[in-house]
C-alpha positions in Angstrom: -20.4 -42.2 -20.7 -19.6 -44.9 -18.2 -19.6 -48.4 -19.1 -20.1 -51.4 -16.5 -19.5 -55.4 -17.5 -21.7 -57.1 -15.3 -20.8 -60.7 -14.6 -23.0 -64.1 -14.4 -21.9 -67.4 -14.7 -23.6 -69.3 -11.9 -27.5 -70.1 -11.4 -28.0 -67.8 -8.9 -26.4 -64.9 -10.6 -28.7 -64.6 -13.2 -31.6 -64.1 -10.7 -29.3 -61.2 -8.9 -28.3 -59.4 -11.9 -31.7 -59.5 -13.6 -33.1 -56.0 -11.8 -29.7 -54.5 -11.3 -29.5 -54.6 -15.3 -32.9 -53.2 -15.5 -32.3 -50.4 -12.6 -29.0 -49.1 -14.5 -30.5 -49.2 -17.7 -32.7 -45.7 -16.3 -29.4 -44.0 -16.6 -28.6 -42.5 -20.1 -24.8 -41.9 -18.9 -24.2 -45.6 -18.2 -23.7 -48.5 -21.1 -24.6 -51.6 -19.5 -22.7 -55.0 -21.0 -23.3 -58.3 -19.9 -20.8 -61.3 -19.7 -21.0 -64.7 -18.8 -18.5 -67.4 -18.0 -20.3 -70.2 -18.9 -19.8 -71.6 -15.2 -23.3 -73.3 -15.9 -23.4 -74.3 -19.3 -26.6 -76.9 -18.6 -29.6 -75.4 -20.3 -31.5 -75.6 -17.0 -29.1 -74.0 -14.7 -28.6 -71.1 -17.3 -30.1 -70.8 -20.7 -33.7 -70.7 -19.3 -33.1 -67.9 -17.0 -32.8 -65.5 -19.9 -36.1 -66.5 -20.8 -37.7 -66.4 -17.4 -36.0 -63.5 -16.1 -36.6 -61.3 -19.4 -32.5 -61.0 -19.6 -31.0 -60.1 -23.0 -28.6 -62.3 -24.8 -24.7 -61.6 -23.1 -22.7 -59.0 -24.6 -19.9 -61.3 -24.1 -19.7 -65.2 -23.7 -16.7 -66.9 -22.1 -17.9 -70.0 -22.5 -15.3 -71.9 -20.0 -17.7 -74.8 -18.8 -16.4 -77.4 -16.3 -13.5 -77.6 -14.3 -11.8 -77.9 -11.1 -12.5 -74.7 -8.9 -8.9 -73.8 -9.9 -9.3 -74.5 -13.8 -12.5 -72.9 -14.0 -11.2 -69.8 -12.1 -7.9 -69.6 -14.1 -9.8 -69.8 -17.5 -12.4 -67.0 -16.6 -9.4 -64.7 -15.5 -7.7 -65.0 -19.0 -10.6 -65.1 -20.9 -12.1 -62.0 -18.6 -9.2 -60.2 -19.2 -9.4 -60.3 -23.2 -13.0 -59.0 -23.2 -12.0 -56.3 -20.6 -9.4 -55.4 -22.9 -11.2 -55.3 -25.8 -14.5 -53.5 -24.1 -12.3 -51.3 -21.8 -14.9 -50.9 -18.9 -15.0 -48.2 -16.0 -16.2 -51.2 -14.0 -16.8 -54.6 -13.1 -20.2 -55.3 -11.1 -19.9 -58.9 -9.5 -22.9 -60.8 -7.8 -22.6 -63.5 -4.8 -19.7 -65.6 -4.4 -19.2 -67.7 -7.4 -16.0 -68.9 -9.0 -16.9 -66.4 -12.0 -17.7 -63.9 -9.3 -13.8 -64.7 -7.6 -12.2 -65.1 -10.8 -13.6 -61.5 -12.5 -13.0 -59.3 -9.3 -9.5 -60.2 -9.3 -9.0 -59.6 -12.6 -10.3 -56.3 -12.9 -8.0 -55.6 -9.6 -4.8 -56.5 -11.9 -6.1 -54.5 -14.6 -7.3 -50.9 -12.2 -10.8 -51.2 -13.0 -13.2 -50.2 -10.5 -14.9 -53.5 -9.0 -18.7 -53.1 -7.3 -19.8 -56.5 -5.2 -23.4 -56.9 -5.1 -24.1 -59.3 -2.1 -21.1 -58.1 0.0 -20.1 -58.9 3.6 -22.3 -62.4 4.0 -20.6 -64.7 6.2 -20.4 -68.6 7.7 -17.7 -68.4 9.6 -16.6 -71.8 8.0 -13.6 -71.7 5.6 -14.4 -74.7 4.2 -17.0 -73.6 2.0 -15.6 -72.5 -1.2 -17.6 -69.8 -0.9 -16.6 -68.7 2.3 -13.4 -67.6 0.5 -14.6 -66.4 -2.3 -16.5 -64.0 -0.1 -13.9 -62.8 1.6 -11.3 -62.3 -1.1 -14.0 -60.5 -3.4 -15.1 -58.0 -0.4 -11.5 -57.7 0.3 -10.7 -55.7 -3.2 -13.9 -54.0 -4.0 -14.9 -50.4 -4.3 -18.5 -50.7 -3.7 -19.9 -53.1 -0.8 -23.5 -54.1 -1.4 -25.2 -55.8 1.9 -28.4 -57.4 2.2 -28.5 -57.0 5.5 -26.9 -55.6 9.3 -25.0 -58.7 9.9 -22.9 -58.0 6.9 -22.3 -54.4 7.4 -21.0 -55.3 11.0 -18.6 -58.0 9.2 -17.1 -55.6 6.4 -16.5 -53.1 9.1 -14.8 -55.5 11.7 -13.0 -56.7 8.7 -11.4 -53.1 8.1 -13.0 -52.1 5.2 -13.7 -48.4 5.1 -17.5 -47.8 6.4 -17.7 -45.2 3.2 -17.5 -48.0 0.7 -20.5 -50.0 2.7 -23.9 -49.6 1.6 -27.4 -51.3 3.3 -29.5 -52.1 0.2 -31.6 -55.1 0.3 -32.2 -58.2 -1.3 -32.1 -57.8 -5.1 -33.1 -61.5 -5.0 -36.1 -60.2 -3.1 -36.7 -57.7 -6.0 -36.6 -60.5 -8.4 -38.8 -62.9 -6.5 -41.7 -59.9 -6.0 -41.0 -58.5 -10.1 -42.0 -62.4 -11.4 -44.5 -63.6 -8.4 -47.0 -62.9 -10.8 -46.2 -64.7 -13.7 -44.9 -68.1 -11.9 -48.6 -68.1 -10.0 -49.4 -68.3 -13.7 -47.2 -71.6 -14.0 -48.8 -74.9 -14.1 -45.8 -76.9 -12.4 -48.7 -78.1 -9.4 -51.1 -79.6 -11.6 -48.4 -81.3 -13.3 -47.1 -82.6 -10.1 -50.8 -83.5 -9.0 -49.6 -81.5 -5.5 -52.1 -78.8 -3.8 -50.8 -75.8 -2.4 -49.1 -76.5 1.2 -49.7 -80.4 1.2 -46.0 -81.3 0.1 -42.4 -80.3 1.2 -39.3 -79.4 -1.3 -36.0 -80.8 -0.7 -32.9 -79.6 -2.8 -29.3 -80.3 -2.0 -26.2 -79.4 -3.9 -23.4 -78.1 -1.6 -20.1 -80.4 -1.2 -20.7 -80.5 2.5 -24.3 -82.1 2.0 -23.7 -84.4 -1.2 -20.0 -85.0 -1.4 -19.3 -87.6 2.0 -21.4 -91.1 1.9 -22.1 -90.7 4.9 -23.4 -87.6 5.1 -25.8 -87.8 2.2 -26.8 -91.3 4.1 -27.7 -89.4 7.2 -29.9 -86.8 5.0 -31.6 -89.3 3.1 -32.5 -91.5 6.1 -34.3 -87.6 7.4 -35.8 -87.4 3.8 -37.0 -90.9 3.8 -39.2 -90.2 7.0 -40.8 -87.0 6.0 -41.7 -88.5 2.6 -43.8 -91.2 4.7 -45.5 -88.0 6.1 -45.8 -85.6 3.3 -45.3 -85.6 -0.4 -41.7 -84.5 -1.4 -40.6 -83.2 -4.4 -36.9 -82.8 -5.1 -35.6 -81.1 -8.5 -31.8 -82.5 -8.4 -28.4 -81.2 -8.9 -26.3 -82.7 -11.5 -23.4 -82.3 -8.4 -26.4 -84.6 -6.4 -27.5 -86.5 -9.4 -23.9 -87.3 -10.2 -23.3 -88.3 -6.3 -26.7 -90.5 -6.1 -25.1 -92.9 -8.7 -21.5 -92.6 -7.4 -22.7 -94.3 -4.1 -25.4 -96.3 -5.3 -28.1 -94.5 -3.3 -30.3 -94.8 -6.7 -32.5 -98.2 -5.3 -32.8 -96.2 -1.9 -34.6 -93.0 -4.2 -36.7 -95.7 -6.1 -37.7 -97.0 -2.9 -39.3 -93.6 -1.7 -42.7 -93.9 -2.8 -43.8 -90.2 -1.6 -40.7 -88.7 -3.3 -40.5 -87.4 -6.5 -36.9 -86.6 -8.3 -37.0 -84.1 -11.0 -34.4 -82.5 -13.6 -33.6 -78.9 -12.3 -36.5 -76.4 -12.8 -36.9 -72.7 -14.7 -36.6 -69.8 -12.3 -41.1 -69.2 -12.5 -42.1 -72.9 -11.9 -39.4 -73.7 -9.5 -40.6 -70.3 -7.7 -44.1 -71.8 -8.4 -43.5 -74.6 -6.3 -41.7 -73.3 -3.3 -44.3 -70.3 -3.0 -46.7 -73.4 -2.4 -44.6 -75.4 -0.3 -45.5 -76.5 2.9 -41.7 -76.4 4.0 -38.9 -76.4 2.4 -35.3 -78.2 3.3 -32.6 -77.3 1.6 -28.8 -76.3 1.4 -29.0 -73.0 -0.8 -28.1 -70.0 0.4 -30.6 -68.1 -2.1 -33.8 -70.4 -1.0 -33.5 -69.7 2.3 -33.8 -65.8 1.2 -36.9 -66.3 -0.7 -38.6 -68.8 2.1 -38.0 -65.6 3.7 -39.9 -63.4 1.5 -42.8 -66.3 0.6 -43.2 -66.6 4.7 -42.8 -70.8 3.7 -40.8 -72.2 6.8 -37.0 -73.3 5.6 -34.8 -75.9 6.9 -31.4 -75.6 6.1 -29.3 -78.4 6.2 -26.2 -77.2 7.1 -23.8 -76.5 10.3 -24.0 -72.9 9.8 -25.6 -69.6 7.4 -24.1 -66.5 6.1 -27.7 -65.5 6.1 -28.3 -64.9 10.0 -31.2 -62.8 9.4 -33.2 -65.8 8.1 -32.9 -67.0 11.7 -33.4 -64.0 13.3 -36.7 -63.2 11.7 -38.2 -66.5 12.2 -38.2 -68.1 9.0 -35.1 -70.5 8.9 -33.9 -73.5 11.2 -30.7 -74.4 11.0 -31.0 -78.2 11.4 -27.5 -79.5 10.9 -26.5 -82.5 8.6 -27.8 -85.4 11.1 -31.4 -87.3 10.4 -32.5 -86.3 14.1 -31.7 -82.6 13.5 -33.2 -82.5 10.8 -36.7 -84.7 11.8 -36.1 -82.2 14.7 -36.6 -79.1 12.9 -39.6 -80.7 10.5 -41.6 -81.8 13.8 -41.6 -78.1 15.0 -42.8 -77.2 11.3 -45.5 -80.0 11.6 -46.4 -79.2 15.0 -46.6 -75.3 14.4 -43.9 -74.7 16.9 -41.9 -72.8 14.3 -43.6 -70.0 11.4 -42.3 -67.6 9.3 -42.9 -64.1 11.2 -41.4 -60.6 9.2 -39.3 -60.0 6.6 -36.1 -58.3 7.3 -35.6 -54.7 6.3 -35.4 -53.3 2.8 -36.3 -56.5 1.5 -38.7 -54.6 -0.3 -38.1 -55.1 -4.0 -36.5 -52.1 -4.5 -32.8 -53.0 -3.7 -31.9 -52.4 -7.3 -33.0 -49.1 -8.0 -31.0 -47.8 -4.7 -28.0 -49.9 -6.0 -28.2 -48.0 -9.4 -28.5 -44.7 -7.8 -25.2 -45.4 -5.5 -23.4 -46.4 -9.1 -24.4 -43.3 -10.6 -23.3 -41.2 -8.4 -19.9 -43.0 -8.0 -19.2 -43.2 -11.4 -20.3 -39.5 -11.9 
């Protein structure tokens, strides 16, 4: 009997790790324990995913809450380490490129434990994205290398790491989105909105390089301002943007948007609800511009760069930059039908997990 800690802490993890759990579950020689770090301790960023995403209650709670990326990453390490300890696992499974993902793949490198990345080999380009590094020190020390996609296969292998440990899988935020489609159409977050499918744009921001400089968030607000004038727009907030909004006094500039609507953050089916029904979508998350992918609802990301090229490629993702024309840019050729979401990249096919499992299996024996 093998047993495999599998490791959430973040929002998006819990959405990743949902059918992974689920796919290793099949297999009567593996014992499945979950952990989380408590990275998001807000009820909307973490408790409401169990519920949404049909995810039991942890195995193991860190519970290490807020922090500098340092403090939060040297308090999951010693915390990590006591639970592997005590539940002695024959691996680590990490998702994305969190802190908790950083700070539990290096732990179970100091310990000999056999670490598997789901997510592996995505790339920016820009090291000054946190997760840019996190990336790249998690891929560097794994055992098993998870891509979503060709882009990242190519990176892993120009990186050095040896092809046998790389693996093409999918999305397994794909097989999430696909597994609950049916129950968000059943939400009723529209009608409490009073929006109509593909009559209103969603905006969400969150990333340091969006919400962080004045001047930058200025610049994306003066974009927002103008589409709001044009279409309803509905953004769900951050508490890193919420936080911001205040710290610069942006919070008469919001009240003055009459076409925008701010909301607390949203569970994983309504806020899947909405987007499905979303004329476009603008937004800084690497995640939403998979499942804009997947939902064929045109994305504009508001960043320099992607580690998610494919998005581009296919034809569902502009990158627009950080400036208001870039952005008003990219929303004209939405507006105007210049740009549509055309194909969804390979193996995005909701079965990502299930070959992920298999792969495990057989490594573990």
């Amino acid at each position: 009997m093998s047993t495999i800690m599998c490791v959430v802490g973040a929002r998006p993890n819990f959405i990743k790790i949902a059918p992974i759990m689920a796919a290793l579950q099949v297999y009567s020689s593996i014992t499945v324990k979950l952990t989380h770090t408590g990275q998001h301790y807000d009820a909307m960023l973490s408790d409401v995913f169990f519920h949404d995403l049909g995810l039991r209650e942890p195995d193991v709670r860190l519970g290490v809450g807020s922090g500098s990326a340092v403090t939060q990453v040297a308090q999951i390490m010693t915390s990590f380490e006591r639970a592997c300890e005590e539940e002695r696992p024959d691996a680590v499974l990490v998702v994305g490129d969190v802190n908790s993902s950083l700070a539990c793949a290096l732990t179970s490198v100091k310990l000999g434990v056999k670490l598997i990345h789901v997510e592996a080999g995505l790339r920016s380009h820009d090291r000054q994205m946190p997760e840019e590094i996190n990336r790249v020190l998690i891929d560097a020390v794994s055992d098993l290398l998870f891509c979503t996609e060709e882009s990242a296969v190519k990176a892993l292998i120009t990186e050095g790491r040896p092809k046998e440990k790389i693996y093409l899988v999918g999305n397994v935020m794909i097989d999430s989105l696909l597994q609950n489609l049916p129950r968000a159409r059943e939400s009723k977050i529209l009608e409490e909105l009073g929006v109509t499918p593909h009559s209103y744009a969603v905006a969400t921001l969150h990333r340091p390089g969006a919400v962080d400089s004045p001047e930058r968030f200025a610049e994306i607000l003066n974009a927002l301002e103008t589409i709001q004038r044009d279409l309803p727009l509905i953004m769900p907030l951050h508490p890193r943007t919420r936080k911001n909004i205040y710290a610069f006094h942006f919070e008469e500039r919001l009240a003055q948007m009459s076409n925008l609507r701010v909301l607390e953050p949203l569970g994983y089916l309504d806020f899947l609800q909405l987007n499905s029904n979303a004329r476009v979508v603008l937004t800084d998350s690497g995640g939403l511009q998979e499942e804009t992918t997947a939902l064929h609802v045109p994305c504009i990301t508001v960043r320099e760069n992607t580690e998610r090229p494919i998005t581009v490629d296919v034809g569902s993702n502009q990158l627009a930059g950080l400036s208001c024309q870039g952005i008003l840019d990219a929303y004209h050729r939405v507006q105007t039908e210049q740009f549509s979401n055309r194909a969804v990249p390979p193996l995005w096919d909701g079965h990502a997990a299930t070959r992920i499992a298999k792969i495990i299996a057989d490594f573990l024996g």
